[in-house]
Structure formats: C-alpha cells, structure tokens
N, C-alpha and C positions, 0 to 999 in steps of 0.2 A: 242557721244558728242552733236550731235542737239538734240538729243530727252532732254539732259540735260538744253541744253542753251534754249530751247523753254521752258522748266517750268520753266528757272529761268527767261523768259523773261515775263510770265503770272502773276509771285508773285511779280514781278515788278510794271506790270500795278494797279490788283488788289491793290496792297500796295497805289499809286497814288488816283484812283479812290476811297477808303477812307478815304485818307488824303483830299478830295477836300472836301467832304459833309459833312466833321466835321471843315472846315475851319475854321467857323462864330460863333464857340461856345467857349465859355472862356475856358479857361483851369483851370480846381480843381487842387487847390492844393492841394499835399499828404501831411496830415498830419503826422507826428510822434506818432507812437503809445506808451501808456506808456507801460514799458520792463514789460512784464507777470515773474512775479516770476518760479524758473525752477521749473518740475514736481518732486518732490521727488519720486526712483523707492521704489517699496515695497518690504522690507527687505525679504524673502524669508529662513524660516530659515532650516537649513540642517538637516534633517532627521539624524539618527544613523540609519544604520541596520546591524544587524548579517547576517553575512554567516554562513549560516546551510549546513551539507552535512548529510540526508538520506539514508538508503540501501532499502528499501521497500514502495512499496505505500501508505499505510493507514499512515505511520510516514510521509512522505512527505506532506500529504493531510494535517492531526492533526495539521504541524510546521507550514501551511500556514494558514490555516483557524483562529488558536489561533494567530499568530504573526502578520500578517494581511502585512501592508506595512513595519512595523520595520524589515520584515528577506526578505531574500533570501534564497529560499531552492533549493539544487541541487541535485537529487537523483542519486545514485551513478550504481544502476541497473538499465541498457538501458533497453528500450522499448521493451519488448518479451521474455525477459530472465530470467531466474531462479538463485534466489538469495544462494540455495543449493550450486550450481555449481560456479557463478560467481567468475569472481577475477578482483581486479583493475588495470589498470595500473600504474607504475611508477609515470605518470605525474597528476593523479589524486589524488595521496595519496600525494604528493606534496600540492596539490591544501589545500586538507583539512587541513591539518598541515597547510596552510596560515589562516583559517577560523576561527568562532569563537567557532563552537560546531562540533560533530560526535556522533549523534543520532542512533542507531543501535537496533534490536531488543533484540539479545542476545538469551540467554537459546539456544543455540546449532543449530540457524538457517543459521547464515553467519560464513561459512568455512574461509573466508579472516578476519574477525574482530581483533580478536587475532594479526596478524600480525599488521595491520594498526595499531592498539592501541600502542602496541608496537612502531612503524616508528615514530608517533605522539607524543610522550610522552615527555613531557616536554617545549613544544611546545607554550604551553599555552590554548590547545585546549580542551573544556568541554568535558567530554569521558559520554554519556547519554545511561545507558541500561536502554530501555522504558518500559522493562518486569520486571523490577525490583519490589520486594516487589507482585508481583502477584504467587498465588497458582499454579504450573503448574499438568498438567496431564500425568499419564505413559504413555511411550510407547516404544515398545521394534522389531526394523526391524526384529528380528531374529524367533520373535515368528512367530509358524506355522499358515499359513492363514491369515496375518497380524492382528491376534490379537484378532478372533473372533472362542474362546472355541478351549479348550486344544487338543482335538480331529478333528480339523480342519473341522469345522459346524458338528458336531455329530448330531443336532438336537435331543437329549433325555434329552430337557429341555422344559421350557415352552418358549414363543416368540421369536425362533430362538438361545436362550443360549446367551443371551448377556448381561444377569443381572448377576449374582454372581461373573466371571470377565470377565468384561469390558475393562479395563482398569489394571490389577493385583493388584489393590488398597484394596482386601481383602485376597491378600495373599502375597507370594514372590516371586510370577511369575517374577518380574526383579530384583528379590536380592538386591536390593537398598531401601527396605521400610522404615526400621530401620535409615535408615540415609538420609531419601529422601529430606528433605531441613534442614538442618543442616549444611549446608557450601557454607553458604553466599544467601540462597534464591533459587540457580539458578545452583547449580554446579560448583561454580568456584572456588574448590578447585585445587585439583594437577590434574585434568586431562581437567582443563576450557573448560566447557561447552562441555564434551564427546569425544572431537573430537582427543584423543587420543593425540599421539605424534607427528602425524604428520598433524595434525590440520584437516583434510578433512575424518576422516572414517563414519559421520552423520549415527553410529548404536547409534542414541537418545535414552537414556533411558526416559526424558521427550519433550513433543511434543510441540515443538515452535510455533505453528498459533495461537497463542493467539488472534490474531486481528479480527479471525472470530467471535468470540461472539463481539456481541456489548457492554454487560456489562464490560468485561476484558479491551475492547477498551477505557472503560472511563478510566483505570488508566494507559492504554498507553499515553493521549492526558492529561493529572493530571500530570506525570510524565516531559512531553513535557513543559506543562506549569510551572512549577515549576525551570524548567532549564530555559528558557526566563526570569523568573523573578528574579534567580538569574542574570543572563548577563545583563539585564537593567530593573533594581530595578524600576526607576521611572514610569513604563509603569507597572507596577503590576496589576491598576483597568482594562485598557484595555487589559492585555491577560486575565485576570480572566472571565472577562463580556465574553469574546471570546470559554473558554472554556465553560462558562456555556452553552451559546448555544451548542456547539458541542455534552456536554453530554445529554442534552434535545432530541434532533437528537437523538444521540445512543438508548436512552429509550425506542424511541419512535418504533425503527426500532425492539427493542426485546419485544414488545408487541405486534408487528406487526408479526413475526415468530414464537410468540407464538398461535396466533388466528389461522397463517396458517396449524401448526402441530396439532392442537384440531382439525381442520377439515378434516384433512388426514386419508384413508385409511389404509396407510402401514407405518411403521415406519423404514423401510431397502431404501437403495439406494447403486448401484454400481459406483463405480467413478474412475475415473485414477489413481488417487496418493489419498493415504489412511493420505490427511491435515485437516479432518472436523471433529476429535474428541472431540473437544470442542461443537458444535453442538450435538452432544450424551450427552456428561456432563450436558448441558444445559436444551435443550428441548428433550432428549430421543431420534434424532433422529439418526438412527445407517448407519456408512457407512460399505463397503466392498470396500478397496482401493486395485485394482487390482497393482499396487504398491504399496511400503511400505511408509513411509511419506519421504523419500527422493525419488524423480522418477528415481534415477540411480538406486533405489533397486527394478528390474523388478522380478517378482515372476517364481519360479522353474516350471515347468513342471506339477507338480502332485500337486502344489498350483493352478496354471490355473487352472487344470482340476477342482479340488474342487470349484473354484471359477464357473464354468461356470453348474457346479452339483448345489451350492447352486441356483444358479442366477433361473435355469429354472424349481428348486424344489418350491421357495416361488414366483415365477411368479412376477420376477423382467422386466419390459417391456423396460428398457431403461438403457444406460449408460451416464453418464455425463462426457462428455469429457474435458477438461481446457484451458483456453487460451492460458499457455504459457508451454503446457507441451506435447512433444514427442505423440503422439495417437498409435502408430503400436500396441500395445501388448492391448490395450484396445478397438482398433476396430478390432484385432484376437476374444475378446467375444462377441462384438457386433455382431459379423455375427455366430459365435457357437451358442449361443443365441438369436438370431432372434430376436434385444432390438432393439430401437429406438435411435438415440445419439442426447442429450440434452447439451449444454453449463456450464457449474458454471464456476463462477469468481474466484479467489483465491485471487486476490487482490494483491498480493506479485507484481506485474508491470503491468503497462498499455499494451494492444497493441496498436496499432496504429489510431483502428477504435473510441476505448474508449478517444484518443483525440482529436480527432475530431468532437466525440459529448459531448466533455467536460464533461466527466462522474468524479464521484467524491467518494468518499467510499460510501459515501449515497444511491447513485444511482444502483448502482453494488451490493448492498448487496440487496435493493428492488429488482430486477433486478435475483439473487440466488433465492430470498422466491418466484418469480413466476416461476423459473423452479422446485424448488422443490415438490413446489405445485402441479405440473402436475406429475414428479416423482413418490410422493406418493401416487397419487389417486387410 
C-alpha cells in the first residue's frame, strides 16, 4: 500500500505542477466537429464452392488446379496408402454423400467404389468416372511373368519379345477382345469393373493407371472440368482457362519423356508393382512388374526366379522401388541381382515427404523421367 500511495502521491504533485505553468494561457475552446458520415463496410460477396471427394492424387491435384478457390477437394486415400486395397470408413462415405461430386478413377482401380456409389445414390451427389470415354489397355494378373511372352521371357524374339504381345491386343491372350469396350467403355457391365462378386478380387483384365501417361491425364482433368461446369455453369470461362493450362503442362511433360527415351540405352526397367503399362503403350518403354498390377498379386516362386534370370540376362542394374508399396519381395531381387534401388512415383497418394515439399503431379512425374533416365542408361 505505500508503495501504491506514494505513486498516487507523485501523479498528484505532477498533475499540480502542470496545472501551474499553463495557468496564464486562455483556454481553446473545443469546437464541435461536423458528424463524418459512417464508413460503408464493403460488401464481401460469398464465394459458392463445391465439396469434391477424390480417391487418388492426380484427380485430387486436376479438381484443385482446374476449380482453383470455387472447390474444396478432400481426397479420400490417406497419405501412404494404396487405393487397390483401401476402404473408407463409415463416417466418410457419410461425409461424401453430404458433398457435391465423387470423382473416382474407375476402370477396376478402387475396390470400395462400387459400394460408395451405391451408399450415395440418390443423394444428389455427381458420381464422376474420370476414365471415362478413354481407350484402356489389357492386362491380365494371371498371365505367366506378369505379361511378358507366353513362355515366360523365352527370349527367341527379337528386343526381349515384347512386341507381337505386349499387351494381348493381337490375339486372345485375355479372352475379352471381341468384346473389349463394348459395355459402356470401361466394363461395367454385369461384373463392374472385374472385380467379380465380391467386389475386391483386382484379376484386371484392363489396366487402371491411366494417369501415368500425360496424354490420357488430359482427358482425366477434361472429364474433371466438364463435371465443374456442369455444378456451377457460370464459372465455365474460369475452369476452362484452368484446364487449358493444366493440359499445356501435360504436353509439355510427354515431350519431355519422350526426348528422355530417344536418348536411352535400354528400353526394359524392373519395378515393384507391374502399374507403368501405359508408359510401354506410349513411348515403348517396357516394365517387368515383379508384382502383378495389384501389389497383393506377389509372384510365385518360379516367376521370381524367371524374373531375377531375365533381370541379370539383359543386365538390368536396378529396381525401382514405389512410394507407397510393401518392398520385401522386390528388395529379395534386388540383392539376387546385385541392382541398385531407385524410387518412381505412382502418383496414386502422396507420402508425407511429397508434402512437405509441396509436390504436385507435375513435379513427381519430372521427378519419374529423371530416375528413369538413369534406369535406362
């Protein structure tokens, strides 16, 4: 309390001592200001945006880059997980069904799709397959070797045997030629999108990565933008302009992958999971997916061995290992093989490090053409 009463006895004196030296001076008087008119606040006017729900990266990347701040995209596969495998929960297929679209690859890649469309239906919700209206490519888990010559690498061709079938597209290596898009584009007739009866057996007769070629990408991000424009018609010149750039990008990255395979040595690469057939289609360049294009389909014994025969016959130096897929049975050939292990992207989800350096499909696919680069040499 003194320590209180002595500063209020100082702002006492002080207050005194400049009431004295202004004694002798008139005092102004305050005028009356005229009243300032109030500040009108600025109208602020309220955005629309769509809730978008995603299953895979490149469609996630395509809805934000095209819709820009009109959407919110939530992608439905966490950070490091395989969209083969995934399944949602409960309160997420809730969520979508609150939303305004469900953007999905299709063609036999998300095992859970089928159901959610289903959960959703009627909902009000845009049901978007982005694969739609695009050409898909064979491919068959069952075939011996995952797919490379009937005789499981015979080598009694010319360039490793991976021209006449490729793919079975010159014969009826998967019994489905005669009828290979003829119900609805994509398979979704009576057995939607392969996956049997019970929705999960991914023995693909066509190969879902669509999204690794950059060209097929432009009629995923066509497809994306087409759906926007349906949902908010007036914003048509702004997703349009959005996509245009994004396809400009794509072009530019498949003239970039094609300069790198003109200058490659080798046109073979070993890789974990057999997803980069579209890359063969494209620019000729051939995988050997020590799994089949699902990574649950781990190859037989006497596939290994074939694999790790061919790998050390055409003086294959390396395996490309995947972001977000199991390694055990593909660093077993790495060390059979004496390879080096190199990284590719798949793109199908982020890890963790990819956001962190805010990578984007652009990045990650430049990012593929330098390791393959070194692959092929």
């Amino acid at each position: 309390m003194k320590k209180l009463s002595s500063l209020f006895a100082s702002v006492l004196i002080l207050s005194s001592f400049l009431a004295a030296c202004g004694g002798n001076e008139p005092v102004e008087e305050v005028q009356d200001l005229p009243e300032q008119p109030a500040t009108e606040e600025p109208i602020v006017e309220e955005v629309e945006t769509l809730e978008l729900f995603t299953t895979i990266f490149p469609l996630e990347d395509f809805a934000r880059k095209i819709g820009g701040d009109f959407v919110n995209v939530t992608n439905l596969v966490p950070v490091g997980a395989d969209a083969h495998t995934f399944e949602p929960t409960a309160r997420e297929m809730i969520s979508v069904a609150e939303g305004d679209a469900f953007i999905y690859n299709g063609s036999g890649l998300e095992g859970f799709a089928d159901a959610l469309i289903e959960t959703i239906e009627g909902e009000g919700v845009a049901i978007v397959e982005a694969s739609e209206g695009i050409e898909l490519i064979d491919y068959d888990d069952n075939h011996e070797a995952h797919g490379h010559e009937e005789d499981e690498h015979g080598h009694d061709h010319d360039d490793h045997g991976h021209e006449e079938d490729e793919h079975g597209h010159d014969h009826d290596d998967h019994g489905h030629e005669e009828d290979k898009h003829d119900h609805d584009d994509h398979g979704h007739g009576e057995d939607e999108h392969g996956h049997e009866e019970d929705g999960h057996d991914h023995s693909h007769d066509e190969d879902p990565h669509v999204w690794l070629d950059p060209i097929l990408s432009i009629s995923l991000a066509e497809n994306i933008k087409n759906a926007l424009v349906e949902l908010l018609p007036e914003q048509e010149e702004f997703f349009t302009l959005n996509f245009e750039e994004v396809k400009a990008e794509l072009e530019a990255i498949d003239s970039e992958f094609k300069a790198m395979v003109d200058a490659a040595n080798k046109d073979t690469f070993l890789v974990s999971h057999a997803g980069y057939g579209y890359w063969e289609a494209r620019y000729g360049v051939k995988q050997i997916g020590i799994s089949g294009i699902s990574p649950t389909n781990e190859p037989s014994q006497r596939q290994l061995q074939d694999i790790i025969t061919f790998a050390n016959e055409y003086g294959l130096n390396y395996v490309m290992l995947e972001q977000n897929i199991p390694t055990k049975v593909a660093e077993v050939v790495k060390d059979e093989v004496g390879a080096e292990a190199l990284y590719l992207h798949n793109l199908e989800a982020l890890i963790q490090e990819d956001i962190n350096n805010d990578e984007d499909y652009f990045s990650l696919m430049r990012r593929n053409i330098e390791v393959l680069a070194t692959a092929l040499q």
